[in-house]
PyMOL commands that place a pseudoatom at each C-alpha (Angstrom):
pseudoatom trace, name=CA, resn=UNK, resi=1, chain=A, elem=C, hetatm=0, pos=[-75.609, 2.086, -50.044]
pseudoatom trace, name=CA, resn=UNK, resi=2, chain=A, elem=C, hetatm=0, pos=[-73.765, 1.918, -53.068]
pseudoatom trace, name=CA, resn=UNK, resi=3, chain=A, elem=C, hetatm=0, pos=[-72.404, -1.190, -54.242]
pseudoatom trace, name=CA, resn=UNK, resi=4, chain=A, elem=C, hetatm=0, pos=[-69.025, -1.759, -55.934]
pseudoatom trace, name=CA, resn=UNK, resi=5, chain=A, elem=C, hetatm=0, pos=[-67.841, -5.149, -57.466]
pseudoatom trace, name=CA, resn=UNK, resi=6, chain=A, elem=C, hetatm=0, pos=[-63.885, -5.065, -57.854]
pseudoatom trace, name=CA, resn=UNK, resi=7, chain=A, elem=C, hetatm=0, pos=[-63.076, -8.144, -60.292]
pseudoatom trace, name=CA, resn=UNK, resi=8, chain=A, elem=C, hetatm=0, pos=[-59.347, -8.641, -60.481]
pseudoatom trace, name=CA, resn=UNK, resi=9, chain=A, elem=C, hetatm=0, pos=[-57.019, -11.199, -59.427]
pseudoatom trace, name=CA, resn=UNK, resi=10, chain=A, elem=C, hetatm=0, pos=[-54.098, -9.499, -57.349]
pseudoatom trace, name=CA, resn=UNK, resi=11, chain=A, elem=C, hetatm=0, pos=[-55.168, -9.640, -54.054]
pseudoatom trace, name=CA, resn=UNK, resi=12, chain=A, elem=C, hetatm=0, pos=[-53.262, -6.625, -53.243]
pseudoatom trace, name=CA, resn=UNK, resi=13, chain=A, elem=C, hetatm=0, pos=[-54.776, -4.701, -55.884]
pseudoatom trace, name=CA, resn=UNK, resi=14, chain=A, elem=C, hetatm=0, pos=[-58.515, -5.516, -54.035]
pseudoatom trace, name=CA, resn=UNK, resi=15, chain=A, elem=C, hetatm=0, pos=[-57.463, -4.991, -50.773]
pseudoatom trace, name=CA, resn=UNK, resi=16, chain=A, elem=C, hetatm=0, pos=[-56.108, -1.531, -51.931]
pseudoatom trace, name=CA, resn=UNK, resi=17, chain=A, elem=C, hetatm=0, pos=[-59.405, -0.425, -53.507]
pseudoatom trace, name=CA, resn=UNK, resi=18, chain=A, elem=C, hetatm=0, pos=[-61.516, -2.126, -50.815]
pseudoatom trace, name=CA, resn=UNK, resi=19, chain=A, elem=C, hetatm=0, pos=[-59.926, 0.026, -47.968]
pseudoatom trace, name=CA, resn=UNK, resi=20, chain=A, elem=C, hetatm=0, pos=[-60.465, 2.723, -50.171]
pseudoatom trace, name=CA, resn=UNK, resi=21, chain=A, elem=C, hetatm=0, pos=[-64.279, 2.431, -50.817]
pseudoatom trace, name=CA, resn=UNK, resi=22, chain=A, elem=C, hetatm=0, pos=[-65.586, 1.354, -47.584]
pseudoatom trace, name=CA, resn=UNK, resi=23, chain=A, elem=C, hetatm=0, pos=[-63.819, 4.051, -45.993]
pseudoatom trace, name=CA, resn=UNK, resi=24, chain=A, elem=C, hetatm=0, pos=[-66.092, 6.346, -48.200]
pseudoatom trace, name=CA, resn=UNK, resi=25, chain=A, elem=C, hetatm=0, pos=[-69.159, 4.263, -47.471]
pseudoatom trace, name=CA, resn=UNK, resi=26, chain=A, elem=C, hetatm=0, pos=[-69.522, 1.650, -50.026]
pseudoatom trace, name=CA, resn=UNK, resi=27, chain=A, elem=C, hetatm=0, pos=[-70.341, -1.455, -50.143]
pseudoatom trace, name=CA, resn=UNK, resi=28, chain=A, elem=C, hetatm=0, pos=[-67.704, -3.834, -51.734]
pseudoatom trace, name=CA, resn=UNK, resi=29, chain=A, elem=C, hetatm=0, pos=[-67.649, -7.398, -53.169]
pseudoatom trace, name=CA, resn=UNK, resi=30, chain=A, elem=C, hetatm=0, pos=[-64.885, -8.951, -54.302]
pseudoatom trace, name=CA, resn=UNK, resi=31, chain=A, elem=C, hetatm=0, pos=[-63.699, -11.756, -57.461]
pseudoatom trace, name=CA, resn=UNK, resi=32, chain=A, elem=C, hetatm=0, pos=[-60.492, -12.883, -58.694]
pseudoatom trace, name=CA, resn=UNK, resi=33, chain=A, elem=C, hetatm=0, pos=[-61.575, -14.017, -62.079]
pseudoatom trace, name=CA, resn=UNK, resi=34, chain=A, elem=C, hetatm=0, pos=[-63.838, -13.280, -65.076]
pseudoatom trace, name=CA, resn=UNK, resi=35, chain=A, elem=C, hetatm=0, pos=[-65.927, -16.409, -64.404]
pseudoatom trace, name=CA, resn=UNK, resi=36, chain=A, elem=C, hetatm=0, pos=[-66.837, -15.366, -60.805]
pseudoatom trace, name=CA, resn=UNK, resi=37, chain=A, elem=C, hetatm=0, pos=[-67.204, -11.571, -62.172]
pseudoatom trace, name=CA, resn=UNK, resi=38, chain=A, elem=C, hetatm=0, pos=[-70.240, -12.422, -64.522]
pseudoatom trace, name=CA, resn=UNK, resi=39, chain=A, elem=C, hetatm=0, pos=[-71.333, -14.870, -61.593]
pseudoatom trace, name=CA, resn=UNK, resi=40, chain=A, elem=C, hetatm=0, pos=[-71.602, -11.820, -58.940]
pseudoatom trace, name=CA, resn=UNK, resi=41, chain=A, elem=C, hetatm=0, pos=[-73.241, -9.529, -61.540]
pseudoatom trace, name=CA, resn=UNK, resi=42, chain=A, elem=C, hetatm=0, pos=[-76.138, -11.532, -62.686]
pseudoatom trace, name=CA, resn=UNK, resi=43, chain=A, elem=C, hetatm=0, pos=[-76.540, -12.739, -59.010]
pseudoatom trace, name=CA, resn=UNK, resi=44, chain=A, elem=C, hetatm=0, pos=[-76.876, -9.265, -57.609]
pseudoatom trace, name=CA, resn=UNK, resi=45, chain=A, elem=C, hetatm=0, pos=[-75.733, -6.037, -60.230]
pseudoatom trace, name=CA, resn=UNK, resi=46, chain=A, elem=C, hetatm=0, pos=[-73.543, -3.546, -58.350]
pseudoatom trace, name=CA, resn=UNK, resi=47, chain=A, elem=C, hetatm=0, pos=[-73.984, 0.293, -58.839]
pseudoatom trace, name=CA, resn=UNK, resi=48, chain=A, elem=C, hetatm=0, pos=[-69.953, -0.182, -60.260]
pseudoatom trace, name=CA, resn=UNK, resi=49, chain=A, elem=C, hetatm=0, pos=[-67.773, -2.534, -61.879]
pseudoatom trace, name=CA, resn=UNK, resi=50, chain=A, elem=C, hetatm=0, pos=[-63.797, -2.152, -61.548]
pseudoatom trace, name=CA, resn=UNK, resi=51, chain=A, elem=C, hetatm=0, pos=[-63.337, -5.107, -63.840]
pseudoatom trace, name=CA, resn=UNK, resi=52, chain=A, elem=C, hetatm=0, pos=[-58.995, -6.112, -64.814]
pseudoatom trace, name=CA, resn=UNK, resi=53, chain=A, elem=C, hetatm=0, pos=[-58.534, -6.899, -68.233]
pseudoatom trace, name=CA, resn=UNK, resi=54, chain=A, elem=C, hetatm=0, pos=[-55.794, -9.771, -67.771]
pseudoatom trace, name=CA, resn=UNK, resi=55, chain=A, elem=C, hetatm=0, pos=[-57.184, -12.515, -65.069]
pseudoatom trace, name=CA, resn=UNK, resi=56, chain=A, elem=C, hetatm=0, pos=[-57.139, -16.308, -65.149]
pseudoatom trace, name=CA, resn=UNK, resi=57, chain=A, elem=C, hetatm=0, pos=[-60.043, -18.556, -66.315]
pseudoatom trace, name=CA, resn=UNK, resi=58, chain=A, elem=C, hetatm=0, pos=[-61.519, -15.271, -68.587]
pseudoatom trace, name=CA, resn=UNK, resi=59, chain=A, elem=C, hetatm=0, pos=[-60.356, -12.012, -69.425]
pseudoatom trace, name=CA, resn=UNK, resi=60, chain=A, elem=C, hetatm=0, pos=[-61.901, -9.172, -68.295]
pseudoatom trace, name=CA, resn=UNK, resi=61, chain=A, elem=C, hetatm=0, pos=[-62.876, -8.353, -71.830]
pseudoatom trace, name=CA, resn=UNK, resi=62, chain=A, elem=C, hetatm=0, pos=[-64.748, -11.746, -72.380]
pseudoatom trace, name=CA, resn=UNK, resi=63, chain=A, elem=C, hetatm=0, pos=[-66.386, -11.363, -69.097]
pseudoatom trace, name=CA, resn=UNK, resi=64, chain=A, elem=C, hetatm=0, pos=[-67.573, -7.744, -70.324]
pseudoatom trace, name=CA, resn=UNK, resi=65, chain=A, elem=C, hetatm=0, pos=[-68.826, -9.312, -73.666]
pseudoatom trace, name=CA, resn=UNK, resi=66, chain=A, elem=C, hetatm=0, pos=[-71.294, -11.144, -71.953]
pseudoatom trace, name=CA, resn=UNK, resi=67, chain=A, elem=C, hetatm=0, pos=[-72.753, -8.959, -69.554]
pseudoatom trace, name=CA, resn=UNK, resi=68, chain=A, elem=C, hetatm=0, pos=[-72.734, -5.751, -71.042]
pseudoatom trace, name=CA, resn=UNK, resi=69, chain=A, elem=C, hetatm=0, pos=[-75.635, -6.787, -73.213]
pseudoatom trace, name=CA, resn=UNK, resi=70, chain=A, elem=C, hetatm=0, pos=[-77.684, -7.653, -70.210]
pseudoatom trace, name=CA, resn=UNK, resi=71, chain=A, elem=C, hetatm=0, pos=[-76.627, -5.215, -68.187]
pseudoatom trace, name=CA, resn=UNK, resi=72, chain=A, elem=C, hetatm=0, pos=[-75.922, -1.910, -70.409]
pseudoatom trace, name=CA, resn=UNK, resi=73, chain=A, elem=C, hetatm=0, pos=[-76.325, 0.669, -67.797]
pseudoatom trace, name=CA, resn=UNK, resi=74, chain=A, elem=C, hetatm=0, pos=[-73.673, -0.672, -65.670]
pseudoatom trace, name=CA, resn=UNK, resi=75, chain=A, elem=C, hetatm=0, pos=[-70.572, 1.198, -65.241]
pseudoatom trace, name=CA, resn=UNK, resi=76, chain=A, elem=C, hetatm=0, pos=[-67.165, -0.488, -65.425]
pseudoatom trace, name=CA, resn=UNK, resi=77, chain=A, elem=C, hetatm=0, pos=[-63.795, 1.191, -64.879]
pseudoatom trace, name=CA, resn=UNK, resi=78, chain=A, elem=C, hetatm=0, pos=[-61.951, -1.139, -66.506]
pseudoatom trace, name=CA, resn=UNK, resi=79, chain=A, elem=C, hetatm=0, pos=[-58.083, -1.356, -65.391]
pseudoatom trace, name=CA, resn=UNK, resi=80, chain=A, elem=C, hetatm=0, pos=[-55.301, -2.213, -67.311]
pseudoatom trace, name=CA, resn=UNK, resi=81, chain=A, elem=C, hetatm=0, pos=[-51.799, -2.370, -67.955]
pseudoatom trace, name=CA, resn=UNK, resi=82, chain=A, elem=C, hetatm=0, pos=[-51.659, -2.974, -71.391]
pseudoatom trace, name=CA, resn=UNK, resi=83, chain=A, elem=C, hetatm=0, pos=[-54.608, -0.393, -71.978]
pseudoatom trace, name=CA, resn=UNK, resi=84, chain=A, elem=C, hetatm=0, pos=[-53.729, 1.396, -75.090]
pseudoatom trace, name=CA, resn=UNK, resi=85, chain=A, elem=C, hetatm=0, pos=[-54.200, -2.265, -76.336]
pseudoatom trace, name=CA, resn=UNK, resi=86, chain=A, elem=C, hetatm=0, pos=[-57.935, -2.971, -74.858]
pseudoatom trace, name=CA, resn=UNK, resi=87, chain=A, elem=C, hetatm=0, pos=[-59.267, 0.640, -75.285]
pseudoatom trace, name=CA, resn=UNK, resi=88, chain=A, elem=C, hetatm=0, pos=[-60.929, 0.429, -77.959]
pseudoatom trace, name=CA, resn=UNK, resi=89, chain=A, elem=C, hetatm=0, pos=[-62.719, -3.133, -77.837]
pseudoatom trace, name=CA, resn=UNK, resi=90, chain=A, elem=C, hetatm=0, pos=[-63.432, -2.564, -73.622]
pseudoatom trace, name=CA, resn=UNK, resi=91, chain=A, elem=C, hetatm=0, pos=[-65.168, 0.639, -75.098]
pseudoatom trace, name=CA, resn=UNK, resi=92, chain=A, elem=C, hetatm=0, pos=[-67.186, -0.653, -77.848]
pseudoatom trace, name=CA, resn=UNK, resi=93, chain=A, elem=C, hetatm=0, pos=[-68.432, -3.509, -74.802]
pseudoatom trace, name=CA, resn=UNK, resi=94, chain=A, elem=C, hetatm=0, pos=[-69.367, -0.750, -72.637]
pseudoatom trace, name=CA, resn=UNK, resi=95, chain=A, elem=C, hetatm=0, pos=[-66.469, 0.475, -70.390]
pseudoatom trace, name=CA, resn=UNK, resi=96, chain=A, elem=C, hetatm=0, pos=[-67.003, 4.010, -69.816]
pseudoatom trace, name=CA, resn=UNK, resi=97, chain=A, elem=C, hetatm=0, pos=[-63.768, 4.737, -67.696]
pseudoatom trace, name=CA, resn=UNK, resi=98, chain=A, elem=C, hetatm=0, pos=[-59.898, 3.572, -68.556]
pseudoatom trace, name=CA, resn=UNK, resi=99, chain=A, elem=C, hetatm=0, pos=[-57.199, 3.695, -66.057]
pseudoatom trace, name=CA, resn=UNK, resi=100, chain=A, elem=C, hetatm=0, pos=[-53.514, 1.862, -66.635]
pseudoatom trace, name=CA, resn=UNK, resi=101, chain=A, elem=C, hetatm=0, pos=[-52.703, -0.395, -63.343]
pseudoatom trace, name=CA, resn=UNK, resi=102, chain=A, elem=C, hetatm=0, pos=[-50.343, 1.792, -61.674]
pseudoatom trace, name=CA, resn=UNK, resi=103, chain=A, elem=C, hetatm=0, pos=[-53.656, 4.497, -60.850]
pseudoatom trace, name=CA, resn=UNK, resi=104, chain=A, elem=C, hetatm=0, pos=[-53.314, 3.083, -57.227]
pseudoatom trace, name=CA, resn=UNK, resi=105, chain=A, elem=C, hetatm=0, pos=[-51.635, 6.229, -56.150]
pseudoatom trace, name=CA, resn=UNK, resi=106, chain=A, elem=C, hetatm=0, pos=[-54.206, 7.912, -57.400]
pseudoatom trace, name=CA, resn=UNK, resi=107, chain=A, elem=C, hetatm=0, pos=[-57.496, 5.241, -56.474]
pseudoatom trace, name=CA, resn=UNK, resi=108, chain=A, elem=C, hetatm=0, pos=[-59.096, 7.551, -53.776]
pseudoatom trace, name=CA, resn=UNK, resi=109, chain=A, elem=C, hetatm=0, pos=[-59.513, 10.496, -56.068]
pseudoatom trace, name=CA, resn=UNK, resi=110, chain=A, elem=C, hetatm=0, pos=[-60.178, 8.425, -58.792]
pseudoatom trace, name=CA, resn=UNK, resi=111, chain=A, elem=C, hetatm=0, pos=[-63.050, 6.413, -57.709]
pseudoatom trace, name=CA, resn=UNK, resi=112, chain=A, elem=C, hetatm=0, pos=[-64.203, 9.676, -55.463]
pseudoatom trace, name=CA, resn=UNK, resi=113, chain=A, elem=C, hetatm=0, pos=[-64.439, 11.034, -59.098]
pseudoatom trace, name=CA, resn=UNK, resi=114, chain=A, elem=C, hetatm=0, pos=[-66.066, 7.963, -60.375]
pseudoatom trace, name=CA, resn=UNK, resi=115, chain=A, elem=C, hetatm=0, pos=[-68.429, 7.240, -57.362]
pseudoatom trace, name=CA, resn=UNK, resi=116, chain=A, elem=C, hetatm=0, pos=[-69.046, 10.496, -55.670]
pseudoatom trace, name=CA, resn=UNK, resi=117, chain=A, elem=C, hetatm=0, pos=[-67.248, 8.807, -52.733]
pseudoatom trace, name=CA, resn=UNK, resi=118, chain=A, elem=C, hetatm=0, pos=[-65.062, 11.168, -51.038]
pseudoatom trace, name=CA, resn=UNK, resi=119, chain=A, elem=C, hetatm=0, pos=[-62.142, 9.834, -50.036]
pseudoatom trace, name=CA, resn=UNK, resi=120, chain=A, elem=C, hetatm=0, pos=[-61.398, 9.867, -46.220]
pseudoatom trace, name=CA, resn=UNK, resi=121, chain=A, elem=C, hetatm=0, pos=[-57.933, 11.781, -44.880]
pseudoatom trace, name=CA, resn=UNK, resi=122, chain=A, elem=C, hetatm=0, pos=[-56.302, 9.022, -42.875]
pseudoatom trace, name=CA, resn=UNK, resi=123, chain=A, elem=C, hetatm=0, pos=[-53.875, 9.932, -39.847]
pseudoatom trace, name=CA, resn=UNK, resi=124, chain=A, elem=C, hetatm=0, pos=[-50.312, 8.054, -40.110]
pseudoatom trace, name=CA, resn=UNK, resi=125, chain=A, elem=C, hetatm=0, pos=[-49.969, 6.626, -36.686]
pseudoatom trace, name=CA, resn=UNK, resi=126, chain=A, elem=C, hetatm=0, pos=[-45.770, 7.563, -35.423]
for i in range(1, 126): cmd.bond("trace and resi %d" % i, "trace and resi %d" % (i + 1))
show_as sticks, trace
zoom trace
């Protein structure tokens, strides 16, 4: 099963993405801060890593500066408001995939894109 860490800390953010990937099949963990991000990886190294760049505790940046190195294969879609600002330094850590925070009208595609999760047509309920 594949395994997808979402580190960020709106809740509503998570519970978007969440919905959205274990409709398609993954597995998801979730953390609310860098801290508890480089915690989960080290403890058990998901197949993705949808990593926030501004979180309490540590940046999402500072939590990719220490595990990219000992984890270099790892993909992280790093997400961002303020992304023409992080670009360059999240890539040079390893991020292979940029999206500004307002992409949640667009997360199924995108992480069916990313993953090779399709996303799953839902039926509105009247």
């Amino acid at each position: 099963m594949f395994r997808v860490l979402i580190c960020d800390d709106d809740a509503a953010i998570r519970t978007l993405l969440r919905a959205v990937l274990e409709d398609g099949g993954a597995a998801v963990e979730e953390t609310a801060d860098g801290d508890e991000c480089v915690e989960a990886v080290r403890r058990c190294p998901p197949d993705l890593l949808i990593l926030d760049f501004m979180m309490p505790k540590r940046d999402g940046i500072s939590a990719l500066a220490e595990i990219g190195p000992e984890f270099p294969d790892l993909p992280v879609l790093m997400v961002s408001a303020y992304l023409d600002d992080v670009r360059d330094v999240a890539e040079a850590l390893g991020a292979r995939c940029f999206v500004k925070s307002d992409f949640l009208e667009h997360a199924a595609d995108l992480l069916a894109e990313f993953t090779g999760i399709a996303p799953v047509a839902r039926t509105e309920l009247v």
